[in-house]
C-alpha positions as MATLAB code, in Angstrom:
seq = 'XXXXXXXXXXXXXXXXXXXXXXXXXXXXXXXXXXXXXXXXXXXXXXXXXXXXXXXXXXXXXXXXXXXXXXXXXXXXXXXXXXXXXXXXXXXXXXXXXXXXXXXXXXXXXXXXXXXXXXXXXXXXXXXXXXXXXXXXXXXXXXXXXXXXXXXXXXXXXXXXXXXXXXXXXXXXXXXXXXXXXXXXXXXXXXXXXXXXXXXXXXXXXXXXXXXX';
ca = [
      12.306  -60.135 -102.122;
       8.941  -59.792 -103.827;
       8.052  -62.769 -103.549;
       8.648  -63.098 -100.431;
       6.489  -60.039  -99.058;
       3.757  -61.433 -101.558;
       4.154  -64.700  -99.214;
       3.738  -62.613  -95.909;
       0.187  -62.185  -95.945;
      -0.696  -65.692  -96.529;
       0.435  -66.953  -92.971;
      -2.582  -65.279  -91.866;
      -5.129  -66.493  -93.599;
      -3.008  -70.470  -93.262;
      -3.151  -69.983  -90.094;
      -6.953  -68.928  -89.177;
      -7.722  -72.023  -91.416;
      -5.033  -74.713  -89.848;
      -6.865  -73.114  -86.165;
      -9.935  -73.484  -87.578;
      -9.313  -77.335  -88.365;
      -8.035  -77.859  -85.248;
     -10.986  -76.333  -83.923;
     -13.395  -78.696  -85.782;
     -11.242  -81.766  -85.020;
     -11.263  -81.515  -81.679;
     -14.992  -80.615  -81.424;
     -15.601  -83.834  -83.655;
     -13.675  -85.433  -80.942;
     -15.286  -83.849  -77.651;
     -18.772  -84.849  -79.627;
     -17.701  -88.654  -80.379;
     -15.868  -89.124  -76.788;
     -19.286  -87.415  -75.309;
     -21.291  -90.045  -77.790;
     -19.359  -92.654  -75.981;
     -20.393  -91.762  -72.615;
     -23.758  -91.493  -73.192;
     -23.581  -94.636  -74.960;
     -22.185  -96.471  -72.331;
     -24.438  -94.528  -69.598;
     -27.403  -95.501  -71.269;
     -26.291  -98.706  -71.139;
     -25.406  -99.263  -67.624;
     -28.937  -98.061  -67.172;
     -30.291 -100.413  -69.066;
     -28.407 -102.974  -67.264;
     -29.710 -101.550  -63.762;
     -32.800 -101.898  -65.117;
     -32.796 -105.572  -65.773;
     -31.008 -106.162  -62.520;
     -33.750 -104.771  -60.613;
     -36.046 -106.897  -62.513;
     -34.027 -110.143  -61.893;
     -33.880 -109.161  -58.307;
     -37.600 -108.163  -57.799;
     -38.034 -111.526  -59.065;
     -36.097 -113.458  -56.921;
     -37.413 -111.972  -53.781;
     -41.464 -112.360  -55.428;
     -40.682 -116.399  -56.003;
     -39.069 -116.554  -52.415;
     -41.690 -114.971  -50.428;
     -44.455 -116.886  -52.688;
     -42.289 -119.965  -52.364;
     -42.131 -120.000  -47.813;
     -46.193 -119.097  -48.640;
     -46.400 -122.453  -50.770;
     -44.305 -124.594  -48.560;
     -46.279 -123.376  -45.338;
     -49.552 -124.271  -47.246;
     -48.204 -127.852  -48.566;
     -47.435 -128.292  -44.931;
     -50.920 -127.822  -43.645;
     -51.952 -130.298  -46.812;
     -49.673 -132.765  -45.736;
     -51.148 -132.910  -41.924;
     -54.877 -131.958  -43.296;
     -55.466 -133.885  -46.186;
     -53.063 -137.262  -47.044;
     -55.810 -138.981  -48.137;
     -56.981 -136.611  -51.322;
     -52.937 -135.854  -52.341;
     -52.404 -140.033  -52.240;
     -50.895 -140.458  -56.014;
     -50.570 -136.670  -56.578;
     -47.229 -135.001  -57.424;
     -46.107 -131.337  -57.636;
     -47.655 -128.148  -55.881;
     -50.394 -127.762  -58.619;
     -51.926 -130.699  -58.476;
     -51.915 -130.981  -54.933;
     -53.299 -127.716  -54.006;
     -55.592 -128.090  -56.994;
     -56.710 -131.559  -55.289;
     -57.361 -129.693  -51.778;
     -58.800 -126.537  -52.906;
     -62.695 -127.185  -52.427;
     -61.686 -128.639  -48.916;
     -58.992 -125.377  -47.629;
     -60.908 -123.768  -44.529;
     -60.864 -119.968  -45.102;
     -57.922 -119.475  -43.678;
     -55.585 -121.591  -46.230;
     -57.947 -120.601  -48.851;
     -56.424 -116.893  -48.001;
     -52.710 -118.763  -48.014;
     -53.587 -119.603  -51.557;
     -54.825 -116.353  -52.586;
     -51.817 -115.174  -51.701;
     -49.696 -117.176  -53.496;
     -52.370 -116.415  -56.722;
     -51.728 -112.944  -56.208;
     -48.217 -113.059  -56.214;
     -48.346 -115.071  -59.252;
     -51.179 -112.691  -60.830;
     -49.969 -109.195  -59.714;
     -46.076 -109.532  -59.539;
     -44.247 -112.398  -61.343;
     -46.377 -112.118  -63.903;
     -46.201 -108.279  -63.845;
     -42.124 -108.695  -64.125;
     -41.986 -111.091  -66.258;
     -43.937 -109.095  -68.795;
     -41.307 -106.210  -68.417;
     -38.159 -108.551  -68.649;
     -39.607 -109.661  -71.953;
     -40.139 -106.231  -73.277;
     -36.828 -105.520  -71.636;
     -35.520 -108.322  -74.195;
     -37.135 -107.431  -77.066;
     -35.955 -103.631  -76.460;
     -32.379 -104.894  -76.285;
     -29.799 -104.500  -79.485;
     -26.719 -104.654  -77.239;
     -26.606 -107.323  -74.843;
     -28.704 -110.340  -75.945;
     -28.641 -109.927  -79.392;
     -25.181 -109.334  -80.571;
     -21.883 -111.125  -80.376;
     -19.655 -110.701  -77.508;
     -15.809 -110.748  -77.402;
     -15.715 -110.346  -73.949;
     -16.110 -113.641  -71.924;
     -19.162 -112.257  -69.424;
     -20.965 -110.901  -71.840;
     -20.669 -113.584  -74.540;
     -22.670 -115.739  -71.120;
     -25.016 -113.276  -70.175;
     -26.191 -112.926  -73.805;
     -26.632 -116.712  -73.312;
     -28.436 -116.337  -70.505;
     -30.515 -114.023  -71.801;
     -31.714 -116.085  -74.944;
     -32.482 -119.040  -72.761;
     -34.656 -116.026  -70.467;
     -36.274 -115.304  -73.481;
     -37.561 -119.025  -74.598;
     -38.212 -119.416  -70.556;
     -40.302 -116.143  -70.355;
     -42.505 -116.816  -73.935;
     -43.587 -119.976  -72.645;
     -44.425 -118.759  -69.158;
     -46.418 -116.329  -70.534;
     -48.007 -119.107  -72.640;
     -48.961 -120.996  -69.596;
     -50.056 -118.192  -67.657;
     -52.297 -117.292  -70.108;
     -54.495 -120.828  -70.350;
     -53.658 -121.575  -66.562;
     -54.174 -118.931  -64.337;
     -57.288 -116.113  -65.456;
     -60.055 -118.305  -65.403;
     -59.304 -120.826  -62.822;
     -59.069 -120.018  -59.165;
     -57.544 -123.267  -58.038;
     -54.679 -122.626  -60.002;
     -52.134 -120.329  -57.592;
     -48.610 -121.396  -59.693;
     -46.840 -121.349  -63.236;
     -44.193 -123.592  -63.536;
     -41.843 -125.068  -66.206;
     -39.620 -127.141  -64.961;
     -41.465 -128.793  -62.301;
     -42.739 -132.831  -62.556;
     -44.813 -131.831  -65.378;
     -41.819 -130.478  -67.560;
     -44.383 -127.901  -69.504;
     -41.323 -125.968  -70.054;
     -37.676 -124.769  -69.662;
     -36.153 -123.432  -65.805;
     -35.975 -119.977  -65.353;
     -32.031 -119.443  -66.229;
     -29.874 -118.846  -63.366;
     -26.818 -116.818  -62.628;
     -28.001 -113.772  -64.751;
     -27.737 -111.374  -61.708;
     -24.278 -112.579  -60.718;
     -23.020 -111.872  -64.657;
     -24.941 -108.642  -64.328;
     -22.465 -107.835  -61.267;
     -19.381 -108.658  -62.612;
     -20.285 -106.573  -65.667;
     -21.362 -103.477  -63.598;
     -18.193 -103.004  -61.848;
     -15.916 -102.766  -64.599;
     -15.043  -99.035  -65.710;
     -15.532  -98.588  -68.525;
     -17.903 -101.214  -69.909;
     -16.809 -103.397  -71.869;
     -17.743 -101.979  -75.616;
     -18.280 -105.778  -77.016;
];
């Protein structure tokens, strides 16, 4: 019988401390699932945030691209005899561009500006955006779409260094030049990779992402 009312008042004190690990459990818990979340949140953003890129992009190279092909037709009619043995838009417009009457000289400052104050703008930011990124292009995936998107991305990469390359010795100090490309005739580089923005998609609708 002693013993037993000797035990009584230690249920007390076992039980404040069994409440209080419960207590710190499940705050350890709430804290990691809340971790999670924001995890995955900032992620999504960061995935938003390249998919605006890619798209900005797009929509720059198609309006710069009807500008281009509404210039090379003018060349075409204008000029046949100073593009004979020329090939791609550079060297064509480059050929033409002491001739253009001020009104295709404004077509092709358009086209420069587009190159100057937007692609080159976002491509700048999609290769910070890379170099930022410890998640998506730089580890290994399980999961099928992301396992291609990081894929993608590293091929983005090698496309945006060398763009960036060009840029730099072809467009600031000369005015005839109005485009960068890689993968034209003159294969100075490697294509812009396509399909990124679809993958992107396909990621972004799956709740939760994917954690690898």
């Amino acid at each position: 019988m002693a013993t037993g009312a000797n035990d009584n008042w230690l249920w007390p004190a076992l039980l404040t401390a069994a409440i209080a690990a419960v207590g710190y459990v499940a705050k350890l818990l709430i804290e990691t699932i809340k971790g999670i979340r924001t995890d995955a949140n900032a992620r999504r953003s960061r995935l938003l945030e390249l998919y605006s890129l890619i798209k900005a992009g797009d929509t720059a190279f198609k309006v710069q691209s009807e500008n281009r092909n509404k210039l090379m037709g003018i060349i075409e009619r204008k000029y046949p005899q100073l593009i004979a043995g020329k090939t791609g838009f550079e060297e064509i417009m480059e050929a033409c561009f002491s001739t253009f009457t001020p009104g295709e000289k404004e077509l092709h400052t358009i086209i420069r500006a587009i190159t100057v104050h937007t692609i080159f703008t976002l491509n700048t930011a999609l290769l910070d955006w890379l170099k930022k990124d410890n998640f998506y292009k730089s580890r290994r995936h399980n999961d099928t779409t992301l396992a291609r998107l990081s894929q993608k991305l590293t091929a983005l990469e090698a496309h945006l260094y060398l763009w960036l390359a060009k840029y730099a010795i072809w467009i600031p100090d000369t005015d005839a030049h109005a485009l960068v490309y890689l993968a034209d005739e003159k294969r100075h580089g490697v294509i812009f990779p396509k399909g990124i923005d679809v993958l992107i998609e396909k990621i972004l609708k799956l709740k939760p992402l994917p954690e690898e």
